[in-house]
Structures are given as C-alpha cells and as structure tokens.
Phi, psi and omega in degrees: 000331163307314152320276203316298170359282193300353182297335182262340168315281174318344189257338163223041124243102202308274202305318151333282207300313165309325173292324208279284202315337184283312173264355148300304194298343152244032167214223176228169199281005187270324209268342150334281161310323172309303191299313196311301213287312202256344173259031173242313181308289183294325156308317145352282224293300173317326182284323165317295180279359186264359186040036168282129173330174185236137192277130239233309202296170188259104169252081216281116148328118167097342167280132202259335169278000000 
C-alpha cells in the first residue's frame, strides 16, 4: 500500500517531487518511486517517534505558497 501511495506522492508534495526526480536521473521511475516510499516510510517513522503531529498541509509542486 505504500507503494501505490508513493506513486501519488510527488504530485502534492515539492520535496517528494526532488526525491523522484533525483533518483529518476540515476535510475528507472520503479526505483524512483521506491526512494519516494522509503523516504517517506522514515518520516513517518521520526514523526512517530519524536510523538510530533504530523504536518497535514498540502504542499503542491509549482505552488508558491
């Protein structure tokens, strides 16, 4: 289910979207998505253990605000 996620990811998240891209230009868009996935998996995992909200807003690539 993560996976699927992370395919959607990038599309409302600007840092997401630097992780795909970054690990597309040294790979294929599968393992692209994987990096999305696992850096996503450890935020999670820091928002978990530091027992902080987790930030909620929507941050849309190309959106300035």
């Amino acid at each position: 289910m993560l996976i699927e996620a992370a395919k959607l990811a990038p599309r409302w998240n600007a840092e997401l979207v630097l992780v795909y891209e970054r690990a597309k230009q040294r790979g294929n868009r599968n393992r692209a998505t994987l990096a999305v996935g696992a850096n996503w998996w450890l935020t999670l995992i820091a928002v978990d253990r530091e027992e902080r909200p987790f930030d909620t807003q929507l941050k849309v690539a190309g959106n300035a605000a």
